[in-house]
N, C-alpha and C positions, 0 to 999 in steps of 0.2 A: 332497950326493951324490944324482945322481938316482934314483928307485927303480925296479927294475926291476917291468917291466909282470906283470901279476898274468894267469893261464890264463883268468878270467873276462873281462878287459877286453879280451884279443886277442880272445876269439871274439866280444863285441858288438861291436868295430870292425870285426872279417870279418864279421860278417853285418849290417852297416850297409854295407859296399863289395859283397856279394853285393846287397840290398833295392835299394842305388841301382842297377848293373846292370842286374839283373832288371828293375826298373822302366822303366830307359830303355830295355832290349830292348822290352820290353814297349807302350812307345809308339809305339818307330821301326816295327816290324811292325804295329802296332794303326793308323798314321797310313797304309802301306801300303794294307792290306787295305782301309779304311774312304774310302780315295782314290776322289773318281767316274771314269765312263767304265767300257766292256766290256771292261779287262783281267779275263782266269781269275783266280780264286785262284793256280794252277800259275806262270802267267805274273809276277803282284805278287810271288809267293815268290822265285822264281828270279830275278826282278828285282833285290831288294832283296838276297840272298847276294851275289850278283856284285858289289853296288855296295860291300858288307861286309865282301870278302876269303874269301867261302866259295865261290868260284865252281868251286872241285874236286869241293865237295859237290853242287852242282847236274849239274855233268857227269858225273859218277857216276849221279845219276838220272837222267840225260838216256839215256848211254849204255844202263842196261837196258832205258828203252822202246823205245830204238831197234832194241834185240836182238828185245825180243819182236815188233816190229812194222816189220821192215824193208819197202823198197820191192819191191813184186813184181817178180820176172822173167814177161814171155810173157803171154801170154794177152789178153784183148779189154775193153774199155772197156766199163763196166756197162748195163746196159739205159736206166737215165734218162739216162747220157749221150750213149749213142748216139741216144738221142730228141733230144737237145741239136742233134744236128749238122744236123737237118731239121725246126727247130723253127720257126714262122712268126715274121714280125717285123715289125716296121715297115717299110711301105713308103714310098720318099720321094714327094714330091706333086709335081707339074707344078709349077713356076715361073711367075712372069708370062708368060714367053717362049715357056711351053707346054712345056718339057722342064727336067729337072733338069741342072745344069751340072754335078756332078759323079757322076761313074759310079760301079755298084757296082763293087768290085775285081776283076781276074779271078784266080780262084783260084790259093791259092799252092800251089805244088807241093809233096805231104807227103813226108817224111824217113822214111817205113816203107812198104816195097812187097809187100803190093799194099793200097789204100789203101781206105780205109773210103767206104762212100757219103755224100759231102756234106762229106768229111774236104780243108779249106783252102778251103772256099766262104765267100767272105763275105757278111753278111747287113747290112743296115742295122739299127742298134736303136733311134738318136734321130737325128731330123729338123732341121733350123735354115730359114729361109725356104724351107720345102719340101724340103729339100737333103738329103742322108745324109752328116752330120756326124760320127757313129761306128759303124763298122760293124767284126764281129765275124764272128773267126774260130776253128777249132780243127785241129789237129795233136797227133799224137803225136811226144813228143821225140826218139825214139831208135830204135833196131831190138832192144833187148831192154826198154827200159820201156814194151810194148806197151798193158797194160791204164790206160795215162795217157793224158787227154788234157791238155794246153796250151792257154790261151785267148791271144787275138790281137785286140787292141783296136784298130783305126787310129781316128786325130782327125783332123779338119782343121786345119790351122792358118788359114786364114781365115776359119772357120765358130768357130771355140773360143778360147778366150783363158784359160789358167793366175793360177790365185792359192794362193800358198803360206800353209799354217797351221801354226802352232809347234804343239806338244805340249805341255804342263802340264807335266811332267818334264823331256821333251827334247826343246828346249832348254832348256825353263824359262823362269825370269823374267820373267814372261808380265805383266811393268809396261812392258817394253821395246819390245811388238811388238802393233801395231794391230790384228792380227788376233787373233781368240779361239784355242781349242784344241777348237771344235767349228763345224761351222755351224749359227749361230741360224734362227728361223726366218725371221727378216726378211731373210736373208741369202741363203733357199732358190729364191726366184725365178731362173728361166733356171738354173740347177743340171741340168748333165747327166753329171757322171761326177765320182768320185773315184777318189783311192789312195794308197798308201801310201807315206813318203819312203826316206830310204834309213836307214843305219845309223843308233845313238845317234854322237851328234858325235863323243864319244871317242874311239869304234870309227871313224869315218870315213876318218881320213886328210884332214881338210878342215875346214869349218864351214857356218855357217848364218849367213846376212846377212837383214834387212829393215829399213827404219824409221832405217837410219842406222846399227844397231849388229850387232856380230856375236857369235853364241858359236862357239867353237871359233877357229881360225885358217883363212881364207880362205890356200889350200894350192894354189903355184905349178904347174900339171900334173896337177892332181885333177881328174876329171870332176866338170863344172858343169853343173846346170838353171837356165837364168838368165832370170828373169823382165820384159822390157824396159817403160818407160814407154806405149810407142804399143801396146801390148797383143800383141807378138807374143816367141815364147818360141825359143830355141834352148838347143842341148847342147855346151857346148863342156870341150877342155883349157883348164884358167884361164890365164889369161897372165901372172901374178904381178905384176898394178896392182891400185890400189885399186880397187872398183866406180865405174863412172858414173855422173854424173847422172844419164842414161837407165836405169838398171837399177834395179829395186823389190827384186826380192831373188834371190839365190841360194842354191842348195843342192848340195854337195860332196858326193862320196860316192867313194873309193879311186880309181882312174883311169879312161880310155875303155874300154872292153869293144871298141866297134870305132871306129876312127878312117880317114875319107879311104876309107871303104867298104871297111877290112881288118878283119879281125880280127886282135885283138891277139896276139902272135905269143908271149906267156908264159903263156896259161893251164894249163899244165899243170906248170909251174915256182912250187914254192912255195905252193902253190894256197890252202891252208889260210891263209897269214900276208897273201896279197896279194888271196885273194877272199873270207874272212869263214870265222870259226870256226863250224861250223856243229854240231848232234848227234851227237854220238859221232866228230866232224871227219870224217862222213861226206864224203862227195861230193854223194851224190844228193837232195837234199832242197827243199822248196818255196822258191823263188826267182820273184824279182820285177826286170822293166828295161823300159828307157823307150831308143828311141831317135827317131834325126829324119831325115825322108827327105830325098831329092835335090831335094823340093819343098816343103819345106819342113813340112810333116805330121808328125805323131805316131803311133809304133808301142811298145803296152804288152807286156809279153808275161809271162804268171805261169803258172806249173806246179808240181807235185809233181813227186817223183823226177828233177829237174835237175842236172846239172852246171855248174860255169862254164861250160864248151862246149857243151853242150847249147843253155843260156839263149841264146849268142851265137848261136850255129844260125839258132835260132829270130830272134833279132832281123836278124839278114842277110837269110834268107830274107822276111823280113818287107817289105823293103827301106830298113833303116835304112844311114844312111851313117856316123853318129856314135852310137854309143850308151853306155849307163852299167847299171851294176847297182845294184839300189834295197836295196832291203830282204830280208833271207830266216828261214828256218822259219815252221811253221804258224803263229804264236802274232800275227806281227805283218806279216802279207801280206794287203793291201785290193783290191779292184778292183770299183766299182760304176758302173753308169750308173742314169739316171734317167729316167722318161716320166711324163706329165702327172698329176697328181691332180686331186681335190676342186676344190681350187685352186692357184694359182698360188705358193703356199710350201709346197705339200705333195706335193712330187713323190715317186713310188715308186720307190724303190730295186730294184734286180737284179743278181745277185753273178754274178760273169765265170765261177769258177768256186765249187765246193762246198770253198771254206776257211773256217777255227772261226772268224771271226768274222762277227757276224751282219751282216745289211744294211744298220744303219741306225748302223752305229759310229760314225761322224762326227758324226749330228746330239746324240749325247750328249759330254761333254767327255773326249779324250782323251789320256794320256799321251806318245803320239808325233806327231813333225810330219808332218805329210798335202799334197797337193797338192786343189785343186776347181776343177773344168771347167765353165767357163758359155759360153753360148751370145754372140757378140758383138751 
């Protein structure tokens, strides 16, 4: 007859299944926190609840900060930024041919009237054979998120050439994919811009391709950045084959934002399930997109206090014909160019706009996949 268990033996086997617990909580957040790269604390916390089933918890603290600290209505863009907007920059240089072939842009027309001095003036910030290769702009988004401004990146596409880098986390398996999850320093030469990719894969609606392998599911009608062998990049809906030969990698992120120079006719339908849960499923918050012009060019565009429609706005205006939405809130929105150092692996970082993360996030190893702009 078996004997029944004795009040001292259940509570050392509960406090044997409490110590294992404990212990493995205790590792899983201790391997977190103690993870390299410039994720916050705030960020690796709310990271690892979400991955854990606590992601209520998280948005519960999400939620109060956002109370205590919503996006302003009205008022004017702070004194350094309006210094921003008539800030000197790199000028391009004469060409062999004695003139530069490509122009500075003419100003985009701003979205709030009447309009600030220097507000949608582009400036060149990095050079390529003389040439203004990225030149920069700013806009406020809206007609009540007055005291924002938005930054406005163009690239050339024949001056610049995209390479995609996994993230340590996301995507992970970083045995898979030739590229690291930071740029080394031997890797910094000709380096003139970075940024940040789009959602974690899971959240995508899509996946992540390079090297042969994919994570997530390459996702028929998802917005594509797709990276081609002859070194030039477009934005396309995927067309549900496998990648080509000629393609190095892609990256998916929920659908087109604008397609065939529209914008897409459901942002305002579903907004939360089809453009990204955002804090406190606000609307207005820091958002990140990448579109591609009629010439083929690149237009980045990152703000605070954005809506999906806002961002698209902004990417139209911009003069994207195809574009996509990257990434959003503060915590994981990138946008750097680069100008010459010391030397030629140590170029100086410069942040598009003032988001928490620092300048130089990329050259330490990071948790999220990144795009890196070099010079061809």
């Amino acid at each position: 007859m078996r004997k029944k268990p004795t009040k001292r033996t259940v509570l050392i086997s509960l406090s044997i299944v409490l110590a294992i617990f404990l212990g493995s909580l205790t590792w899983s957040i201790g391997s977190v926190l103690s993870a390299p790269g410039t994720d916050t604390v705030a960020a690796r916390l709310a990271e690892w609840g979400r991955d854990h089933g606590l992601g209520f918890v998280v948005t519960a603290a999400e939620n109060v900060q956002y109370w205590l600290n919503p996006p302003k209505i009205g008022g004017k863009p702070s004194g350094t930024e309006l210094k921003d907007l008539s800030a000197q920059t790199a000028s391009p240089q004469p060409t062999q041919s004695g003139q530069p072939q490509i122009s500075i842009h003419a100003p985009l027309q701003p979205l709030v009237t009447p309009q600030l001095d220097g507000e949608g003036d582009f400036k060149a910030v990095v050079t390529v054979h003389g040439q203004p290769a990225i030149q920069i702009a700013y806009l406020r988004p809206d007609g009540k998120h007055t005291s924002y401004l938005s930054g406005v990146a163009w690239m050339s596409g024949s001056l610049l050439e995209f390479v995609q880098h996994p993230g340590f986390s996301d995507p992970g398996h970083m045995d898979l994919w030739s590229q690291p999850s930071m740029i080394p320093t031997a890797q910094r030469s000709g380096l003139v811009a970075t940024f940040n990719g789009g959602f974690k894969i899971k959240n995508s609606r899509g996946g992540f391709y390079a090297d042969g392998h994919t994570a997530g599911i390459l996702t028929k009608g998802a917005a594509s950045l797709v990276v081609y062998a002859d070194g030039h990049s477009d934005i396309i809906a995927w067309p549900g084959t496998t990648p080509g030969a000629d393609m190095i990698s892609v990256r998916q992120n929920l659908t087109l934002l604008i397609e065939n120079g529209k914008i897409a006719s459901n942002l305002d339908k579903n907004v939360l399930a089809n453009w990204g849960w955002t804090i406190k499923n606000a609307y207005f918050v820091w958002r990140t997109g990448i579109g591609i012009t009629a010439t083929g060019d690149f237009v980045f565009v990152a703000g605070n206090a954005l809506s999906i429609q806002s961002l698209a706005n902004l990417l139209e205006r911009a003069g994207a014909v195809r574009a996509m939405e990257l990434d959003i809130n503060a915590e994981w929105i990138s946008y750097m160019w680069y100008t010459p150092g010391a030397t030629a692996t140590s170029p100086v970082p410069h942040k598009l706009l003032d988001f928490a993360r620092p300048a130089d996030r990329y050259f330490k190893p990071t948790s999220r996949d990144f795009f890196a702009v070099y010079a061809k």
